[in-house]
Residue frames as qw, qx, qy, qz and C-alpha x, y, z in Angstrom:
[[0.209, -0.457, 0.772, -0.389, 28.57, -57.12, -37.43],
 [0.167, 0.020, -0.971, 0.170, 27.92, -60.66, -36.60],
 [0.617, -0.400, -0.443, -0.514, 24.50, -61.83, -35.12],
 [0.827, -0.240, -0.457, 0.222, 25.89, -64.11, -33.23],
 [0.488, 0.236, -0.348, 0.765, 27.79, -61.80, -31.85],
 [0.174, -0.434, -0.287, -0.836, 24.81, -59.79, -31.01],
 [0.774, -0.351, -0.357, -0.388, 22.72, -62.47, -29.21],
 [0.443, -0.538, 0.591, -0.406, 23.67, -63.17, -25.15],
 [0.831, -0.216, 0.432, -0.276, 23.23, -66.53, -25.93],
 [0.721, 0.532, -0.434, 0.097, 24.98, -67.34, -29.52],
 [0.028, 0.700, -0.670, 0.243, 27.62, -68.80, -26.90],
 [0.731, -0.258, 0.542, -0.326, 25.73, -71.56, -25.93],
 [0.272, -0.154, 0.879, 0.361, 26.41, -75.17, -27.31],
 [0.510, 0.038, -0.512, -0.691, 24.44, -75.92, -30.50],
 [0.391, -0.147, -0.907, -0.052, 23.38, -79.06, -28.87],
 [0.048, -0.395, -0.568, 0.720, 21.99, -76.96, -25.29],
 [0.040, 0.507, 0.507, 0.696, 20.57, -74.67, -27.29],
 [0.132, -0.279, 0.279, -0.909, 18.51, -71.84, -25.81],
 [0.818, -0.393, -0.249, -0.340, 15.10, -74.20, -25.14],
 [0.760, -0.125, -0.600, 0.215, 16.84, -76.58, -23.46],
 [0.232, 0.314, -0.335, 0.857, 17.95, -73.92, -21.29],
 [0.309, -0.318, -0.067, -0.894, 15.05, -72.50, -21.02],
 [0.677, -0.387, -0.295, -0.552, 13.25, -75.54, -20.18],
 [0.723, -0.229, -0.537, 0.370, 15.62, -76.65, -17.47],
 [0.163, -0.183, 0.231, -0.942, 14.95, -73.28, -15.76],
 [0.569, -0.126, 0.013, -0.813, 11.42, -74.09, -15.94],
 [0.381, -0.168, 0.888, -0.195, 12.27, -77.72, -14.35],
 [0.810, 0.392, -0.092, -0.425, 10.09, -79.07, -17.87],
 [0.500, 0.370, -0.783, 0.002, 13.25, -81.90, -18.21],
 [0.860, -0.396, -0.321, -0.027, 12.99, -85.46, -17.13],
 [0.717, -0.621, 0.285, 0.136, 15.39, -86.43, -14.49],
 [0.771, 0.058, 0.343, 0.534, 17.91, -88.19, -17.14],
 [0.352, 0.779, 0.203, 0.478, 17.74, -84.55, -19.17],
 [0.300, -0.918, 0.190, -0.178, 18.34, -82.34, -16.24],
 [0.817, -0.241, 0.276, 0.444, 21.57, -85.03, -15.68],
 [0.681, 0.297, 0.401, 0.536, 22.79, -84.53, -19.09],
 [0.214, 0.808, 0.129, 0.534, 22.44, -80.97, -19.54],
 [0.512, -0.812, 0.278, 0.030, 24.13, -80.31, -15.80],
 [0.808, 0.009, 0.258, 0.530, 27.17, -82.37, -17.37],
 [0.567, 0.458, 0.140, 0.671, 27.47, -79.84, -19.88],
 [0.037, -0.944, 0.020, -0.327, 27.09, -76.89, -17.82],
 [0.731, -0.561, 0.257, 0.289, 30.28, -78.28, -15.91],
 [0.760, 0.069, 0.258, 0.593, 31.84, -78.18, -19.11],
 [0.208, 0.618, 0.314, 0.690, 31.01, -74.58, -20.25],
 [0.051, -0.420, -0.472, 0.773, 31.56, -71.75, -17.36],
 [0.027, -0.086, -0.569, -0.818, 29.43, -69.85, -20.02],
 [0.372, -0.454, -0.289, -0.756, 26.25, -71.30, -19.61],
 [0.474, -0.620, -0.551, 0.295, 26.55, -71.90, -15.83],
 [0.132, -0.164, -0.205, 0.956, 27.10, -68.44, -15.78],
 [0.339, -0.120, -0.288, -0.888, 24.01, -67.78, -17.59],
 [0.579, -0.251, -0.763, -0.139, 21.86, -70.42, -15.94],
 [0.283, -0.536, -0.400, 0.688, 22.87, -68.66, -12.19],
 [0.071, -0.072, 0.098, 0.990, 22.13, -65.90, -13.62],
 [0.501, -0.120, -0.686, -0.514, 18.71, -66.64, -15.32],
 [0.577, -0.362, -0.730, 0.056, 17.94, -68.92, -12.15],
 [0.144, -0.357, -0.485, 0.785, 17.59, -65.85, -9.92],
 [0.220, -0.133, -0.296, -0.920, 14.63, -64.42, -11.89],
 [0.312, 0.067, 0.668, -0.673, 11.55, -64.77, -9.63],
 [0.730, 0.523, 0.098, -0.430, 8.74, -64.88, -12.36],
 [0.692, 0.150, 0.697, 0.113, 9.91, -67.51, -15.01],
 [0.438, 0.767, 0.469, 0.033, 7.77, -66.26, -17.67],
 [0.212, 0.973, -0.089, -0.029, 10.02, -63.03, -18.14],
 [0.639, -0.396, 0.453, 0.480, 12.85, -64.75, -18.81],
 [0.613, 0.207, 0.411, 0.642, 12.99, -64.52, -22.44],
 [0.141, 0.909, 0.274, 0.282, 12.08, -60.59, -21.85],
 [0.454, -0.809, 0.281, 0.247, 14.82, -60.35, -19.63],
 [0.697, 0.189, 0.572, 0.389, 16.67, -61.70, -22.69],
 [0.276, 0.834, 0.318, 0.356, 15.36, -59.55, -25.03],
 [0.176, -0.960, 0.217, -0.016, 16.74, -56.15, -22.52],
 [0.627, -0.425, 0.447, 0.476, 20.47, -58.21, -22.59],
 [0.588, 0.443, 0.496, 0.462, 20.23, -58.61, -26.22],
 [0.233, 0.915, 0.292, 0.153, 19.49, -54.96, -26.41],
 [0.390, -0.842, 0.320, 0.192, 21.95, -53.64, -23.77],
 [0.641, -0.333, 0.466, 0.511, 24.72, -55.68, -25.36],
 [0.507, 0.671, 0.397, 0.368, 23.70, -54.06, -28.96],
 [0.089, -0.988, -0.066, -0.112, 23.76, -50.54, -27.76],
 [0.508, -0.637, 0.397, 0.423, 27.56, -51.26, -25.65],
 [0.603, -0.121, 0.527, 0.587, 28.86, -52.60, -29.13],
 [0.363, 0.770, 0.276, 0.446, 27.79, -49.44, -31.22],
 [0.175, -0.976, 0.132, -0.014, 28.70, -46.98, -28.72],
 [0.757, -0.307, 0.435, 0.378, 32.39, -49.26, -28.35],
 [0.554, 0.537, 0.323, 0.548, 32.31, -49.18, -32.33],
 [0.055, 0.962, 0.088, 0.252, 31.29, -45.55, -32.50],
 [0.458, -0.862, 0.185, 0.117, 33.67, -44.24, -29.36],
 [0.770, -0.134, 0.457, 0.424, 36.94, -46.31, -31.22],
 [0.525, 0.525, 0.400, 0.537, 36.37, -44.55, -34.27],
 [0.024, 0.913, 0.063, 0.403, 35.98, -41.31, -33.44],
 [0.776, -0.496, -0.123, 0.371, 38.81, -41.53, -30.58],
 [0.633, 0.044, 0.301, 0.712, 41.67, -40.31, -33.08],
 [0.181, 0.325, 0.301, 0.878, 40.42, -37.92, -35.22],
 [0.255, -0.812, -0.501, -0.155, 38.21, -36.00, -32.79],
 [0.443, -0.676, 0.069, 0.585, 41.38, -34.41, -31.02],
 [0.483, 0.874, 0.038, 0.038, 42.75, -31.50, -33.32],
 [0.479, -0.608, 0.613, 0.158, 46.38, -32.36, -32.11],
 [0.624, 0.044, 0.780, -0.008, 45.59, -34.99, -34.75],
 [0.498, 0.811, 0.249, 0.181, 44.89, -33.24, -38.09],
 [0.212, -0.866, 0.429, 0.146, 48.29, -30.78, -36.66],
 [0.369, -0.402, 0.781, 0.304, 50.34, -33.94, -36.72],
 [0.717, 0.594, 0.364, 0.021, 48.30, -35.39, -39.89],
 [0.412, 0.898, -0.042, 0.147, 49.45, -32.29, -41.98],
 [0.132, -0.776, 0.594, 0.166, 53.27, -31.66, -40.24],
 [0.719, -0.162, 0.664, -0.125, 53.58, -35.15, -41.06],
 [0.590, 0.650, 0.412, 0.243, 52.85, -34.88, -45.02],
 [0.288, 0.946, -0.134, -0.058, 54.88, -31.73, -45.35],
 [0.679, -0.505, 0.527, 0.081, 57.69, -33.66, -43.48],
 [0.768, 0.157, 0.585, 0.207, 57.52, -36.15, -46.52],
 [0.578, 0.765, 0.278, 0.062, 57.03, -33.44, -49.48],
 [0.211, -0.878, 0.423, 0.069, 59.94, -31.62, -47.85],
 [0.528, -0.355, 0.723, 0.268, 62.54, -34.95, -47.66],
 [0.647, 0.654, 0.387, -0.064, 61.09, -35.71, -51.13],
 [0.393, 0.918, -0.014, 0.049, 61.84, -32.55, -52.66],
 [0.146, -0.720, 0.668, 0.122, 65.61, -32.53, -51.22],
 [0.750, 0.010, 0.604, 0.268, 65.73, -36.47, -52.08],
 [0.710, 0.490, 0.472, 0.184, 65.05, -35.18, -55.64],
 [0.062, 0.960, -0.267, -0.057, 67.01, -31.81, -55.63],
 [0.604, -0.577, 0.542, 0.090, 70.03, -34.06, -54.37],
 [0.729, 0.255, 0.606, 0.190, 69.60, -36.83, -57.36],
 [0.354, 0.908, -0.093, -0.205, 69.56, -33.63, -59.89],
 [0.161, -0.919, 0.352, 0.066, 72.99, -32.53, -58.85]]
C-alpha cells in the first residue's frame, strides 16, 4: 500500500508541508508567514481541519506524538478494512455451495452443448 496513504498528513500541500504546520502551531512564523500559510488553509478544508484539530492540544510538544498514535490508528483501520473485505465472501459457506453448483451448472450445459453438436 501507498505511504502516503499511510501518513495523516501526506494530504497536506508540498509547499505547507508538515514543519510549517508545525511551526505555525507553535506561533515560530513571522507575521507575513502566519498570513501566507492562513491563505492556504482557506484553500484546503484539509489542513484547516488538521490545524483545529492539532490547535486543541494543550502541551505543544506532543504534537508530533499525537501524530505518531493517528499514523498508527489509521494503519491498523486500513489492514483490518483490507483484511475484513477480503475475507467477507469466502468466509460464509453459502459461498463455496454456490461456488461449486455454479461449476457443475457449466460442466452440465457444456456436456449437453456438446452431446447436441454430436447428433
Amino acid at each position: 500500500m501507498n505511504k502516503d496513504l499511510q501518513n495523516i498528513l501526506s494530504n497536506l500541500n508540498k509547499d505547507s508541508g508538515q514543519e510549517k504546520l508545525l511551526e505555525y502551531l507553535n506561533k515560530q512564523l513571522d507575521e507575513a508567514g502566519r498570513h501566507e500559510f492562513e491563505k492556504q488553509l482557506l484553500d484546503d478544508e484539509f489542513m484547516n481541519d488538521a490545524v483545529e484539530g492539532l490547535d486543541l492540544v494543550e502541551n505543544k510538544d506532543d504534537i508530533p506524538l499525537v501524530l505518531q498514535q493517528l499514523n498508527q490508528g489509521l494503519k491498523s483501520q486500513l489492514a483490518s478494512r483490507k483484511n475484513r473485505k477480503r475475507a467477507l465472501f469466502f468466509n460464509q459457506p453459502w459461498a463455496y455451495v454456490a461456488v461449486i453448483v455454479i461449476l457443475l451448472l457449466l460442466v452440465a450445459a457444456f456436456l449437453l452443448l456438446r452431446k447436441i453438436g454430436n447428433q
